[in-house]
N, C-alpha and C positions, 0 to 999 in steps of 0.2 A: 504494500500500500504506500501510495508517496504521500509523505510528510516531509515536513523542516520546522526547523525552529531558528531563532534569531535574537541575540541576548538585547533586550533592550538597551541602551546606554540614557539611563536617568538618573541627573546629578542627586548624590547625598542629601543634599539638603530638601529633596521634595519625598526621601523616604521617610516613613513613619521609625527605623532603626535602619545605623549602618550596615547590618546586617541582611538586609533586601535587599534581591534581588528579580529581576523578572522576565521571562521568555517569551517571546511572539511564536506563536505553534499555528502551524495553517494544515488542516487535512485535506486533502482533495476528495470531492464530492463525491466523483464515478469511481474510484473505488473505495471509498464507504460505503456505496451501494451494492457493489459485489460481494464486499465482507459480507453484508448483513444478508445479501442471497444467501452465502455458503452457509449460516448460522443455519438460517431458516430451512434449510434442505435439510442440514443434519438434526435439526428439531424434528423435522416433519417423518424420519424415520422410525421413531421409534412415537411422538405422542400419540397419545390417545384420547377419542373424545366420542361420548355416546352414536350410535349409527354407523361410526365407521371402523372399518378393522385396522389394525395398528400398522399404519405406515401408507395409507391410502386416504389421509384427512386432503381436503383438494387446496393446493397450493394457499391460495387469497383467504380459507377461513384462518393457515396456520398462520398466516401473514396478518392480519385480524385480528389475533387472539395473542401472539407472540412479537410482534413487530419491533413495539416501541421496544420490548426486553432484549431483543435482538440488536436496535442500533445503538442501544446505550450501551451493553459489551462491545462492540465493536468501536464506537469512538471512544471509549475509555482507553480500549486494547492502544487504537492509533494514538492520543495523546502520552498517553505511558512510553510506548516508543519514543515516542518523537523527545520527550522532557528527557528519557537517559541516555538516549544518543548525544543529544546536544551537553548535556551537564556531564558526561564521560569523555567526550571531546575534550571539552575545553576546565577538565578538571577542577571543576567544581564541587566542594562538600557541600551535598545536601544537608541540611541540618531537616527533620522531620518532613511533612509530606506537602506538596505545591499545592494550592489555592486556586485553581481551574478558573477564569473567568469571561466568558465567551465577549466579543470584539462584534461592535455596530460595524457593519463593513458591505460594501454593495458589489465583492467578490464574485463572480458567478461560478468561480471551478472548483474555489475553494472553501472550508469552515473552517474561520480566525477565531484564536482564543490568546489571552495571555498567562502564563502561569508564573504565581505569585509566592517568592518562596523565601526561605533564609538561606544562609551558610553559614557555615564553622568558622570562628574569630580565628585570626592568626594571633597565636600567643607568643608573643615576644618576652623571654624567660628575665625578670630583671636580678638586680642584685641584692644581696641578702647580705651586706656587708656592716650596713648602719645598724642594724635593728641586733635589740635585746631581746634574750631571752630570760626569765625567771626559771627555773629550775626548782620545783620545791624539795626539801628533802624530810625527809622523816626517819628515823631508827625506831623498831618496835620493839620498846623493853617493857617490862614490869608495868608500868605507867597504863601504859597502854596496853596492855593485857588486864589489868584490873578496870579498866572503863569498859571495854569488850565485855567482862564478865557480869558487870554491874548492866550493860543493858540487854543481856541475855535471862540473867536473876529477873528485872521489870518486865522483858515480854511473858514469862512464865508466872506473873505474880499473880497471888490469889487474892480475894478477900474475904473478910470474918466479920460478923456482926460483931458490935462492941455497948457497953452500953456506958455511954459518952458524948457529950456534945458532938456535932459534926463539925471538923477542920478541912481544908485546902488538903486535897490527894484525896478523901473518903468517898465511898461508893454509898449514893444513897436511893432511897426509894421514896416516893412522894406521892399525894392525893393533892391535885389544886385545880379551884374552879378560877378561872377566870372572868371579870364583871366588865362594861360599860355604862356609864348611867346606872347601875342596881341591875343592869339584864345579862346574863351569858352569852359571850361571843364566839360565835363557831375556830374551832380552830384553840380555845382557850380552857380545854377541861381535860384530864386525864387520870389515871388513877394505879400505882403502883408503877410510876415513871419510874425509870433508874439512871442517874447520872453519874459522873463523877466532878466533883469540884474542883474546880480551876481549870478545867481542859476545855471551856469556853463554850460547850454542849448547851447552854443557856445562856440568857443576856446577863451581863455583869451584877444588876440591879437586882435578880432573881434568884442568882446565887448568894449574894449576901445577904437574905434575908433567910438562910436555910443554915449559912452558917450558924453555930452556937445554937443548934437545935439539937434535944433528943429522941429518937425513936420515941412515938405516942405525944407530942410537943406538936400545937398548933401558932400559926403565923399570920398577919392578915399585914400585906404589902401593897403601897399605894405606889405604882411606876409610871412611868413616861416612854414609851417606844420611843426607839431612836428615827431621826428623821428621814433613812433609807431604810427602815423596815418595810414589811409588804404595808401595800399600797392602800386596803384600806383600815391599817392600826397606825400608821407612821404618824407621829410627833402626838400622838393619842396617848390621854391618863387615863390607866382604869389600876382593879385595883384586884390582889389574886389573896385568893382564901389557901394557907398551904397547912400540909399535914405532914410530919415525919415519918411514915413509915418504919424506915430501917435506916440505922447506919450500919458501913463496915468500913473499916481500917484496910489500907492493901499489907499484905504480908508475904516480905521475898523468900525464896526457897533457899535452904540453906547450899554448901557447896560442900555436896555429899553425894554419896553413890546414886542415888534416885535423880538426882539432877543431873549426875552425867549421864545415864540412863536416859533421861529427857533428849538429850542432844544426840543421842543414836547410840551412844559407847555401849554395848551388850552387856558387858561386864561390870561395866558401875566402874571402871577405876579411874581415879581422878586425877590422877597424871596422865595417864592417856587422854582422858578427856582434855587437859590442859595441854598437852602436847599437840594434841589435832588442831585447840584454836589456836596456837600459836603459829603453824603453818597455815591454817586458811586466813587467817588475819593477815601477815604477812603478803600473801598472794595478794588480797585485796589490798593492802596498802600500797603496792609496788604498781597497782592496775591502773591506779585511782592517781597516782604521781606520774605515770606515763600520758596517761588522760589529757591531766592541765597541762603536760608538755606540749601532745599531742594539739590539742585544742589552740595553742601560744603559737604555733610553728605553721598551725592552717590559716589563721591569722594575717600573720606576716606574710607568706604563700601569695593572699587575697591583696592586701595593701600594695606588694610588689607587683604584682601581675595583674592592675588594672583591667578587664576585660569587660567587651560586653557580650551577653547573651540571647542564645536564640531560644525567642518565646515559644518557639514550636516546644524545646525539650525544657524549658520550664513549666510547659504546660501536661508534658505527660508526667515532669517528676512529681506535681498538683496530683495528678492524678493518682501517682502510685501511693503518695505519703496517706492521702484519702481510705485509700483502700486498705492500708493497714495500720490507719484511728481506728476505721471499721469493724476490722478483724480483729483488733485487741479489746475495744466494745463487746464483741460477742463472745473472745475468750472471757471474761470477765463478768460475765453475765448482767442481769439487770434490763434495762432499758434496750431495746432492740435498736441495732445499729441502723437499720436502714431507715427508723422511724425518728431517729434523730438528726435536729437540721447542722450537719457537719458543713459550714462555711469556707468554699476554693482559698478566700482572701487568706483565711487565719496561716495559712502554709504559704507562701507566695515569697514571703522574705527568707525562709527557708530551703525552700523549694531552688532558689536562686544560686543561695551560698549553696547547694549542693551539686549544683549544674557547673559554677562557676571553676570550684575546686576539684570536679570532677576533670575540668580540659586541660586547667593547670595541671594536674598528677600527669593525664595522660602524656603530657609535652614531658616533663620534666624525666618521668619514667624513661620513655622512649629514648630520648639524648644522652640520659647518663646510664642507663643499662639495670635500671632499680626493680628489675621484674620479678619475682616471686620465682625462690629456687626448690626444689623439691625438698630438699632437706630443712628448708624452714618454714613449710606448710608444715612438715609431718611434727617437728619439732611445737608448733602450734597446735596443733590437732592432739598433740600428748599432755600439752599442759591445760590446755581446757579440759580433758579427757578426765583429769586429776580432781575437777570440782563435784564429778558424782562416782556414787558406789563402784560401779561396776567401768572403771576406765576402757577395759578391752572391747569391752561391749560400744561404746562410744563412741571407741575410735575406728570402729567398724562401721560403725554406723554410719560416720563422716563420710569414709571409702565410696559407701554406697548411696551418695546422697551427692549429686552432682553440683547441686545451690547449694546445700552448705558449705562446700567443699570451696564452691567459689568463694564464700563469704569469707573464708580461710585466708581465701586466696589473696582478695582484698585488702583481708587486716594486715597481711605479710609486709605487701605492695607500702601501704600508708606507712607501714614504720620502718621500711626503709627510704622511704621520703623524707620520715624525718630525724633518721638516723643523717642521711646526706647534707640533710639542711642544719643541722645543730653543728656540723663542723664549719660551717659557712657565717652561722651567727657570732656574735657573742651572748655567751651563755652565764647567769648570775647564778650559781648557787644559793637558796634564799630558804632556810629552815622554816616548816611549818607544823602549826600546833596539831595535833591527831583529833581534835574535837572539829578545827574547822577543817580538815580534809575529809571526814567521812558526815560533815553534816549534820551532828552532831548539835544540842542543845546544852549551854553548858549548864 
């Protein structure tokens, strides 16, 4: 079929991104129309349609019934051609898929279209010579094995009735009407609530009037919603009838064989126990200081290597980031992922910085030979291998798991990026406290 195409030459300044680009694509008419015969004959072999036996439907009704489906493959076929002739010619990076848009034109042999497309930025690799880096470092001694242990003791904490005013940490349980005017307002009654104090589960004003209460001890609280409560209590006095129920004290487990028990040790012994978390904590402190490196080095990457991107592949990395809010929505159960309004915008600056550093790696890989070696996939695949029971089983699993395996592959790739790049910076060694690297509350 003749076709051609013909690169526009339209100055920068009238595109919407320097990254546009756009093609004159002309089909020729007569054979468009033969395509779409040859479609039509090989449809007309096998459909089927009441009254007639299969392959004897008469030409005009398959052409009738199939026509239009017929010359829209076929001029797709033709422009398809025609867009990677011309952009394999003249070597062009398509970035994501052309924009078809058919051409007022009073051509009689031919159907003009222009297709509207991006390309791949050329990344010009800059220098990394000015730029610091922080470096945090942390050593895991004692210190930090006793805060480890302290908030593994609170995740397993119980509580025990007491019979004692209620303080700040106590677990209690409550009866309260809530009033407006003398009337009860929806939304404002409950009965054998259970909170805990201080952890902000109630309005400030609600929890202080429970403090210095005992189980079987009534309250009567005159408050004020705050002025971005819901919409219709906000900046409203009413006033709540409370009841004590229950108090309970939290009470942590000791560091005993039942407690090492709790964290998986069969045996209860508490040197093992304490020797496991020393090596997983370890692991995570080392993961979590490569991280911020990691994180300080992508950074600078961006700053140095100004680029701009094509919206085509920030629009499908929207897409993918969507699809797996979604999917971790429905891991997680609750509210059905597809029934919640997941907003394109909220990922868009992310979406971006993910595109942007993804062209950056690719350049900077490519030139200096930073590609992912077998031996430091497998070496990856064994220490992840190491955070559950059954490592062999794991690392088999990886083997056989093509995406994961990429994903390996990836993490390899990035940290010899930034393996390369820290020898290019200046790097600060800069000590940090073990409460704010794991986020922590002190």
């Amino acid at each position: 079929m003749e076709t051609n195409a013909t690169l526009t030459p339209v100055e920068a300044a009238q595109l919407p991104n320097a990254l546009e680009r756009r093609l004159d694509l002309a089909v020729a008419i007569a054979d468009l129309d033969k395509a779409i015969d040859l479609r039509l004959k090989k449809i007309s072999k096998t459909v089927k349609m009441p009254g007639f036996r299969p392959g004897k439907v008469p030409a005009h009704i398959v052409k009738q019934q199939y026509g239009d489906e017929a010359g829209h493959e076929a001029l797709n076929e033709a422009l398809q051609q025609a867009f990677g002739e011309t952009a394999n010619a003249q070597k062009l990076r398509v970035a994501g898929y052309p924009r078809i848009e058919p051409k007022t034109s009073e051509n009689a042999t031919h159907l003009e279209f222009t297709a509207v497309f991006e390309v791949y930025p050329e990344v010009k690799l800059g220098d990394l010579s000015e730029i610091v880096i922080e470096r945090s470092t942390l050593d895991v001694g004692d210190a930090e094995m006793d805060s480890s242990l302290a908030v593994l003791r609170k995740q397993r904490m119980r509580f025990e009735s007491v019979d004692r005013a209620a303080v700040v940490g106590d677990s209690v349980k409550v009866d309260f009407l809530g009033k407006k005017d003398n009337v009860a307002f929806p939304g404002g009654q409950a009965s054998d609530y259970p909170f805990v104090l201080g952890e902000g589960a109630m309005l400030p004003d609600f929890e202080n009037a429970v403090i210095g209460l005992k189980a079987g001890e009534s309250k009567s609280l005159e408050m004020t919603f705050p002025e971005n409560y819901a919409k219709e209590l906000a900046g409203q006095t009413v006033t709540f009838d409370i009841t004590v129920k229950d108090v309970k004290e939290p009470v942590l487990p000791e560091l005993d064989s039942e407690f090492a028990k709790s964290l998986g040790v069969g045996d209860g012994d508490v040197d093992k126990m304490r020797a496991e978390i020393e090596i997983n904590l370890k692991r995570e402190v080392k993961k979590r200081l490569q991280d911020k490196v990691k994180n300080q080095v992508m950074d600078a990457l961006l700053k140095a290597n100004p680029i701009d991107v094509p919206s085509a592949l920030v629009e499908m990395e929207i897409e993918r980031l969507v699809q797996i809010a979604r999917h971790d929505m429905e891991q997680r159960g609750g509210i059905k992922a597809k029934d919640f309004p997941i907003k394109r915008e909220w990922f868009d600056d992310q979406a971006k910085r993910r595109v942007a550093l993804g062209l950056i790696l690719s350049e900077l890989v490519k030139k200096n030979n930073l590609q992912a070696k077998s031996e430091q996939i497998k070496t990856l695949v064994d220490e992840t291998a190491q955070n559950y029971e059954a490592p062999e089983e794991i690392v088999r699993w990886y083997y056989t798991q093509p995406q994961r395996l990429a994903e390996i592959e990836g993490a390899v790739i990035e940290d010899n990026v930034v393996a390369w790049a820290l020898e290019r910076v200046t790097v600060v060694d800069t000590p940090i406290l073990f409460d704010e690297l794991m986020g922590q509350k002190s």
